[in-house]
Each structure stands twice: as C-alpha cells, then as structure tokens.
C-alpha atoms as one frame of an Amber mdcrd trajectory, in Angstrom:
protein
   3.922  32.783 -22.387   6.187  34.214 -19.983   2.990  35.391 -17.285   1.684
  31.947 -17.620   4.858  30.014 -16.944   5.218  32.434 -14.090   1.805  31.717
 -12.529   2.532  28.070 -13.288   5.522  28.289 -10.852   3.938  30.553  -7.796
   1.378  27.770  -7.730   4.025  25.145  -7.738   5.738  26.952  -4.987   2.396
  27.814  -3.275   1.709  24.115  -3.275   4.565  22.145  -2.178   7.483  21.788
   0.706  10.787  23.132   0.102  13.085  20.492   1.784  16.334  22.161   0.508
  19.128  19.831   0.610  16.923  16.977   1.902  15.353  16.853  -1.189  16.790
  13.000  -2.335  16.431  11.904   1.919  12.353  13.259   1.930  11.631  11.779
  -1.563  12.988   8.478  -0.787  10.778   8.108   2.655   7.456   9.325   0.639
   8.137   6.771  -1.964   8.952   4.173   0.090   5.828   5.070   2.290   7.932
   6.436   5.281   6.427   9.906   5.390   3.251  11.642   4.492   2.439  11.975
   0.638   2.998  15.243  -0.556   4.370  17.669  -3.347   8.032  18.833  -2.380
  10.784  20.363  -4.152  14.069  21.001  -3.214  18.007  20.710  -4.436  19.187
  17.547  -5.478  22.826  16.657  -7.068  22.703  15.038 -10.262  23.991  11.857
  -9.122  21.239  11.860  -6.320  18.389  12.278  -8.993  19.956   9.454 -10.968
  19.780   7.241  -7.962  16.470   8.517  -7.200  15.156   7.644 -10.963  16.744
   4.541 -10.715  14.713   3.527  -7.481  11.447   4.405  -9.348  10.708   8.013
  -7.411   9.273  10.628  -9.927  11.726  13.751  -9.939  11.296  16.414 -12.243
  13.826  19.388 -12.500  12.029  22.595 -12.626  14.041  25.768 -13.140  12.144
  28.778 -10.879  12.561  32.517 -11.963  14.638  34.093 -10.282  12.480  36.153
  -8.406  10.522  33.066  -6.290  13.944  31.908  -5.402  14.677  34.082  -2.784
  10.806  32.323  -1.659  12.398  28.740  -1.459  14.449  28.988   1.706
C-alpha cells in the first residue's frame, strides 16, 4: 500500500505546477478562465481553501511524503 501511494504521489508531483503560496491566486485565474488549464498544487491557508470551495474551484488537500517535499520548491 505504502509503494503504491508513493508512486501515486511522484506522478502527482511529476504532473503538475507547484505555485507555492500562490496556490488560492493561480486557482482562482484557471477557474475563472484567466490562465491556462492545468494541474497545480501548492500551499493554501484553510480559510483560503474555504473561500476557494465556496467559489466552486475543486481543491483537494493531499499530504506528500516527506521525502518529495524537499521536490516542491
């Protein structure tokens, strides 16, 4: 279970933009048609994914081993 999850997130990683702290800022504009479509991940304060759920943009939190962390910035 645990290799599985783990190739489940290097793909996720592999496969999307890490925005950082402009996660809520670059979600909003791709929802809202402002920038180009694509998978990104990135931080987000709770309040900011409330407001972003609230708005109708899809956010999922995803918890990454520790070990692709140090991949994200």
């Amino acid at each position: 279970m645990q290799a599985a999850w783990t190739a489940l997130a290097q793909r996720i990683v592999a496969s999307t933009d890490d925005v950082g702290e402009q996660f809520a800022e670059e979600a909003r504009k791709i929802h809202y048609g402002e920038a180009q479509e694509r998978g990104i991940r990135g931080k987000a304060s709770l309040a900011e994914t409330q407001a972003l759920i609230e708005e109708g943009v899809a956010v999922m939190p995803l918890a990454l081993p520790e070990f692709l962390k140090g991949q994200l910035q």
